[in-house]
C-alpha positions, 0 to 999 in steps of 0.5 A, a space after each residue: 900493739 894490742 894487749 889481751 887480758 886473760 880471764 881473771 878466774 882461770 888464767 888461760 882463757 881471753 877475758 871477754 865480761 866484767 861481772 856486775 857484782 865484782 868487776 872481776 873480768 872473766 871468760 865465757 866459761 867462768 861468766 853467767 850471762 843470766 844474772 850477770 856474774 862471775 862462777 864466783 860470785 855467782 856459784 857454778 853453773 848447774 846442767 
């Protein structure tokens, strides 16, 4: 049996990165693969 860990950010989504400043496991919409980090550590993205 396989057990899936949730984005520790939002709850609902498949967690799938760690980030590198503080381990929080998150998914690809709370995670910023430029530099690495969590929305949380990071600040949220800008368009």
């Amino acid at each position: 049996m396989s057990v899936e860990t949730v984005c520790e950010i939002c709850a609902q989504r498949k967690a799938q990165n760690t980030c590198d400043q503080c381990g929080r496991v998150v998914c690809e919409h709370h995670y910023n693969a430029a530099d690495g980090r969590c929305e949380k550590c990071a600040g949220p993205r800008t368009l």
